[in-house]
C-alpha positions in Angstrom: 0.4 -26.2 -7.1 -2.6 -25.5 -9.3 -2.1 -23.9 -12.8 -4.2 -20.7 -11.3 -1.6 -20.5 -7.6 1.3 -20.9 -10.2 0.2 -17.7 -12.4 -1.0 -15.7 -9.2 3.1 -16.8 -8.2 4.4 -15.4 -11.0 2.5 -12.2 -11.0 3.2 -11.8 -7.0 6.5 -12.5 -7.8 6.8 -9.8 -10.6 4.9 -7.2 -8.5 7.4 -7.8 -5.8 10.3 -7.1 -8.4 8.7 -4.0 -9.0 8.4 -3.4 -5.7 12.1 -4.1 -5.1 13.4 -2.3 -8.7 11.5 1.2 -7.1 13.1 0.7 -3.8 16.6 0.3 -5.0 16.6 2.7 -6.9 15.8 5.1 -4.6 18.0 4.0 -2.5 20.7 4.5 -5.3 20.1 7.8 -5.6 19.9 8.8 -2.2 22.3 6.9 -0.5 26.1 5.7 -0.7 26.2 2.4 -1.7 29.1 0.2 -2.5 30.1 -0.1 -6.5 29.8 -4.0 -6.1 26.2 -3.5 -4.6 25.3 -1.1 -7.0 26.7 -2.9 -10.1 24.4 -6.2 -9.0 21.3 -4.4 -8.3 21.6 -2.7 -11.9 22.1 -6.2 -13.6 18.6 -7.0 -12.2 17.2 -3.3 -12.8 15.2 -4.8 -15.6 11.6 -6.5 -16.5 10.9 -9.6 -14.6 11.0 -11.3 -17.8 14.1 -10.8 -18.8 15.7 -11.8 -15.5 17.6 -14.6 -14.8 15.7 -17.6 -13.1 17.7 -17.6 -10.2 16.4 -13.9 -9.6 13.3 -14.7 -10.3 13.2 -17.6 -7.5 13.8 -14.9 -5.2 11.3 -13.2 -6.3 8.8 -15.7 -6.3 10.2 -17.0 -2.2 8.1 -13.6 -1.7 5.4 -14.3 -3.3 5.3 -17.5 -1.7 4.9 -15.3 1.4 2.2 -13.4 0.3 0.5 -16.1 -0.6 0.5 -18.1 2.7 -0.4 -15.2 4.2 -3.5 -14.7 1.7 -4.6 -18.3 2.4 -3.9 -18.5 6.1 -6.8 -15.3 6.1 -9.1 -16.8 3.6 -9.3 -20.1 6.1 -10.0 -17.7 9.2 -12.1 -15.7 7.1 -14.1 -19.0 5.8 -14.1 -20.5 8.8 -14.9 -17.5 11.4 -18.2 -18.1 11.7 -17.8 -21.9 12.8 -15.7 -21.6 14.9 
């Protein structure tokens, strides 16, 4: 990967910890979860920084997504025309 695909990664990948950090929160606090599930998803209820880098590879496995998806639509957009 480029040095510029690695840092748009990472940034993905930190937006999608946001992302999930909002969500299961919410979910915390408006549904019954287990205490095992809710003791794991508060040892990641933190920056992405400070999380563990097998937390963050999850996190970046969706930003790998994203990204696909953003270059799959840049080629049909770059190409339209041609075609």
């Amino acid at each position: 990967m480029s040095k510029a695909i690695d840092r748009l990664r990472e940034l993905l990948a930190e937006l999608e910890h946001i992302q999930w950090w909002r969500w299961s929160s919410d979910i915390a606090g408006s549904e019954e979860i287990s205490e095992e599930r809710l003791a794991r998803w508060m040892s990641c209820w933190r920056p992405y920084e400070d999380l563990p880098e097998e937390v963050k590879k999850q996190d970046r496995e969706w930003a790998d997504k994203v990204i696909r998806v953003i270059k799959k639509w840049l080629q049909e957009e770059v190409f339209k025309d041609v075609l």
